[in-house]
C-alpha positions as CSV (number, residue, x, y, z in Angstrom):
1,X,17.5,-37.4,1.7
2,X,18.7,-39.1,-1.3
3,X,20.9,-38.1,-4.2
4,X,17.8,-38.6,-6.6
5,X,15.5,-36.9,-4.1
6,X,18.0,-34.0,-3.5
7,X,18.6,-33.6,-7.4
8,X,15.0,-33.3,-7.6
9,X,14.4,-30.5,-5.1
10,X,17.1,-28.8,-6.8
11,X,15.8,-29.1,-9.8
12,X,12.5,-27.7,-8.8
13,X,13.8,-25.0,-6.7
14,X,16.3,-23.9,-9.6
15,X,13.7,-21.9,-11.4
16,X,13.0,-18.2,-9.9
17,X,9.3,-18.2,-9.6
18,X,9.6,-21.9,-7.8
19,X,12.2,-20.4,-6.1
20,X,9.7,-18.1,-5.0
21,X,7.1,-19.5,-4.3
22,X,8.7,-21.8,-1.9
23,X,10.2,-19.2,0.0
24,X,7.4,-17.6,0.9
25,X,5.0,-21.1,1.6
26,X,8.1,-21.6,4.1
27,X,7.1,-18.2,6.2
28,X,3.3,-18.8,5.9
29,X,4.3,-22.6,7.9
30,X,2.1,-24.3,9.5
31,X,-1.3,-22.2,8.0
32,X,-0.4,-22.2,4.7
33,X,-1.8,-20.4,1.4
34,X,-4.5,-20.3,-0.6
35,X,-3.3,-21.2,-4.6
36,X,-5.3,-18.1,-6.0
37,X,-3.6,-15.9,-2.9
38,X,-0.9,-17.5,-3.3
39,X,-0.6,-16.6,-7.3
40,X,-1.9,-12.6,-6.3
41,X,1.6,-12.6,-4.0
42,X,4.1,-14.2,-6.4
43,X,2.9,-12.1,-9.2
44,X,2.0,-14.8,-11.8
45,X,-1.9,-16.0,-13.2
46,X,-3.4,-19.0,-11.6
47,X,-2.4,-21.5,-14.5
48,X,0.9,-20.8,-14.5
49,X,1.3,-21.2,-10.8
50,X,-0.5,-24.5,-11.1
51,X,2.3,-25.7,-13.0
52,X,4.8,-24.1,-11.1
53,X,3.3,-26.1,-7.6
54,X,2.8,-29.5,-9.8
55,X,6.6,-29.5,-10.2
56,X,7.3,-28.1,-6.4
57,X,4.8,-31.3,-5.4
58,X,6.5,-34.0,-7.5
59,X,9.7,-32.9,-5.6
60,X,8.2,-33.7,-2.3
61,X,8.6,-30.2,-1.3
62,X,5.0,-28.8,-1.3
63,X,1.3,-30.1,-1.1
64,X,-1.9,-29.1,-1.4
65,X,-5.0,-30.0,0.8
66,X,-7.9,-29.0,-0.6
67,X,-10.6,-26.7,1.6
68,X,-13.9,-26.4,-0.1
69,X,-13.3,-24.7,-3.1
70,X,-9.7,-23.7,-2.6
71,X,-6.5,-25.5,-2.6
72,X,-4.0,-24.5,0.4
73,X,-0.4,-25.5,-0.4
């Protein structure tokens, strides 16, 4: 990894609900979770969770793939 791409994760993981997030997409490995589940476990609405996994995906360290009407990160 580079120093850009490493400054960017750390960036992204430097906020507590990120921080969160992450931590728990990292046990759910290799299934996944739902984004409305996903929200429910963290503790936050939907919207702001969308945010939350925008910036976690423009680090490289999430994505989402989208299964009928629900988006599994």
């Amino acid at each position: 990894m580079d120093e850009i791409s490493a400054l960017s994760a750390f960036a992204a993981l430097s906020q507590a609900t990120r921080l969160q997030a992450f931590r728990l997409l990292v046990t759910r490995e290799p299934d996944g979770v739902p984004a409305g589940e996903l929200a429910r476990l963290v503790g936050v609405p939907q919207n702001t969770l969308s945010t939350h996994l925008s910036i976690l995906a423009n680090a490289g360290l999430v994505h989402g793939e989208r299964h009928s009407r629900s988006i599994v990160y």
